[in-house]
Structures are given as structure tokens and as C-alpha cells.
TORPA-4810 file (N, C-alpha, C, O; in nm, 3 decimals):
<nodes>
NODE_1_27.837_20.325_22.274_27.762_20.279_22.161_27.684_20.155_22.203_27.733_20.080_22.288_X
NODE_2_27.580_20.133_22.155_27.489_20.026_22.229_27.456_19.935_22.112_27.381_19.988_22.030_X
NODE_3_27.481_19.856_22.095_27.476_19.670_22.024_27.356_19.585_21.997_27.342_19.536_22.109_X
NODE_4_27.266_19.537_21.929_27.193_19.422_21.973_27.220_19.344_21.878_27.290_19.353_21.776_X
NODE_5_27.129_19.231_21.943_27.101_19.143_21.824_26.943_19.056_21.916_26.882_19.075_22.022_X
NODE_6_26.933_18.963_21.806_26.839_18.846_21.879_26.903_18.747_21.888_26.995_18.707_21.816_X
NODE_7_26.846_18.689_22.002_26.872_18.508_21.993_26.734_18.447_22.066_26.666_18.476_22.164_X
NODE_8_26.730_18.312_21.924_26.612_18.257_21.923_26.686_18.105_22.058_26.805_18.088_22.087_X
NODE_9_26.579_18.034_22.106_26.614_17.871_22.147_26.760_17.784_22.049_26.838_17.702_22.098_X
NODE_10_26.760_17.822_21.940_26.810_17.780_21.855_26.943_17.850_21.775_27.036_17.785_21.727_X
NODE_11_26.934_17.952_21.773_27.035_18.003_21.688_27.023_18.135_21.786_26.926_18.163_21.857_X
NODE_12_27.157_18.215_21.771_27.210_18.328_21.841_27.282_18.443_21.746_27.401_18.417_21.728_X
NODE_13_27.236_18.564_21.680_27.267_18.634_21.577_27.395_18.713_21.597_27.445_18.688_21.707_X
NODE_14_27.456_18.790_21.534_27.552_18.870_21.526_27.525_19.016_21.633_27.408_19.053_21.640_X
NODE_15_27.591_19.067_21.685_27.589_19.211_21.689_27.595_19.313_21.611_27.690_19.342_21.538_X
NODE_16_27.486_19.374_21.626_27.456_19.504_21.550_27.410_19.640_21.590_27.313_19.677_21.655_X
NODE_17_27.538_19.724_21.515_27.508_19.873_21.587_27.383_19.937_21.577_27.328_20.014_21.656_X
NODE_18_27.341_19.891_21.459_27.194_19.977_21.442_27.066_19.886_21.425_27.051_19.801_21.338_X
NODE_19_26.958_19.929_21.547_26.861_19.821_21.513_26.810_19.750_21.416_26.837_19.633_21.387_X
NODE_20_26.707_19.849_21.345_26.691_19.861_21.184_26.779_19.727_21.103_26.750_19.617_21.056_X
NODE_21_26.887_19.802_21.118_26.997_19.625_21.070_26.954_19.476_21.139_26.915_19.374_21.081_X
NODE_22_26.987_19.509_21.345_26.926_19.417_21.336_26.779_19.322_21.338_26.748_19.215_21.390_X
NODE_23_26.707_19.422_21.253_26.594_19.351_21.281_26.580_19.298_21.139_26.482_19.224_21.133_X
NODE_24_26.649_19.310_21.014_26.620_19.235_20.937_26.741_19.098_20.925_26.745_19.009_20.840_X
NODE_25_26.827_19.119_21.039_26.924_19.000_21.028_26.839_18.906_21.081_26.832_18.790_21.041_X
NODE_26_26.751_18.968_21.200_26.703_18.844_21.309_26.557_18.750_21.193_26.525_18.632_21.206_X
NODE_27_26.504_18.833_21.105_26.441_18.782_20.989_26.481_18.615_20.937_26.413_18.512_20.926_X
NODE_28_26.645_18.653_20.908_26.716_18.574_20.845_26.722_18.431_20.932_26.731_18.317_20.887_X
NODE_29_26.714_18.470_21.064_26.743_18.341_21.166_26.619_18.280_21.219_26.612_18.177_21.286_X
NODE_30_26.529_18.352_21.181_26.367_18.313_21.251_26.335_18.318_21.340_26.268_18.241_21.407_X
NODE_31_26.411_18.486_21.375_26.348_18.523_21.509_26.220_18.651_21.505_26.181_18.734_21.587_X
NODE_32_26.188_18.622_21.393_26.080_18.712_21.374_25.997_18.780_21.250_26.052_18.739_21.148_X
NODE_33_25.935_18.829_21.231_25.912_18.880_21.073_25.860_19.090_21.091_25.848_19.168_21.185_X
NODE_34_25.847_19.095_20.966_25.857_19.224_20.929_25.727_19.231_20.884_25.685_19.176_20.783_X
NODE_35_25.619_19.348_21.013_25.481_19.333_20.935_25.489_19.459_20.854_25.541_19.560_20.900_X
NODE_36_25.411_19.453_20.672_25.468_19.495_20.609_25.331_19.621_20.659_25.383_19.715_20.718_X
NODE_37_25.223_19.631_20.649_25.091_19.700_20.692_25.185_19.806_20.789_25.173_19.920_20.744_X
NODE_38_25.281_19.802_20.916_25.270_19.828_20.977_25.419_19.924_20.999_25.426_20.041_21.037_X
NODE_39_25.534_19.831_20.961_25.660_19.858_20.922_25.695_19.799_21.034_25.816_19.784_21.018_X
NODE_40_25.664_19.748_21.155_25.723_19.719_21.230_25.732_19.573_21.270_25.644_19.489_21.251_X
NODE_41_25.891_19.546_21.345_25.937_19.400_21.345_25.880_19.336_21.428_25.867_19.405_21.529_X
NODE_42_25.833_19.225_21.441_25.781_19.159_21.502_25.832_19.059_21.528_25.862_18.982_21.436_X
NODE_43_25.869_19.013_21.720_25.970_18.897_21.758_25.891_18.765_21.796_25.798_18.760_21.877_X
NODE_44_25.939_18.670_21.730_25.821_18.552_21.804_25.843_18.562_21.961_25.935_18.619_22.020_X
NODE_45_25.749_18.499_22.008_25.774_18.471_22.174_25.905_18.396_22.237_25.946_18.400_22.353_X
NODE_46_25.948_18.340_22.143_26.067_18.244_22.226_26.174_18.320_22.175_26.282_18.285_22.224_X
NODE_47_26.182_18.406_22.097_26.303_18.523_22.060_26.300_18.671_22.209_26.207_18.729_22.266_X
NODE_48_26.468_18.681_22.220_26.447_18.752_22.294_26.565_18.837_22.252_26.645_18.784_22.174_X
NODE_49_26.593_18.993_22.302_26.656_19.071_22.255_26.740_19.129_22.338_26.694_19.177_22.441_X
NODE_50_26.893_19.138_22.306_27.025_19.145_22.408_27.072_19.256_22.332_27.072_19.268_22.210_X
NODE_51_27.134_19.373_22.461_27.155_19.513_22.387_27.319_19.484_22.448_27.345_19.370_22.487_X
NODE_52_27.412_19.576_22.454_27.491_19.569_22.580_27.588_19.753_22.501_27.580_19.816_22.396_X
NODE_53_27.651_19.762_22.603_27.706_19.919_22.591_27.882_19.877_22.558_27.961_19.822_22.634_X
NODE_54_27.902_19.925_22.426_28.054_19.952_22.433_28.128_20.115_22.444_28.058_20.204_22.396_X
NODE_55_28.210_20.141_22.479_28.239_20.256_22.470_28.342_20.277_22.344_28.385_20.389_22.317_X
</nodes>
């Protein structure tokens, strides 16, 4: 099963099984916004995105 989350310079988010989830958590931390035109998440530059594999 594969995990992400974001972490900004500043704050470091939760793990989450399903992207979708985390892309409106990383919202919450200001690692990015939700273009609404487009549906898709958008990460600022200093946000970066960590997956990792559990079995």
C-alpha cells in the first residue's frame, strides 16, 4: 500500500492512503491550493511530496 503526504519548510503533514485525501489535508497546512477551473492540486515550490510503500 503506498502513503503520502506533503511537507512544506515549515510544517510536515500526516500520512495518507489516498491522494485525493492527501491533497486536501496539504491545503490545510499551506502546502498548496486546489485550482478550482481545473480540479487539480497545486503544490507551492517549497512543498514537496513523500510517498513510501507499506505492505
Amino acid at each position: 500500500m503506498t502513503k503520502f503526504r506533503f511537507v512544506t519548510p515549515h510544517r510536515i503533514g500526516k500520512w495518507y492512503t489516498d491522494l485525493a485525501l492527501a491533497h486536501r489535508q496539504a491545503m490545510q497546512i499551506g502546502a498548496g491550493f486546489l485550482d478550482h477551473r481545473t480540479g487539480q492540486f497545486v503544490a507551492y515550490c517549497t512543498t514537496r511530496m513523500e510517498t513510501r510503500q507499506e505492505a
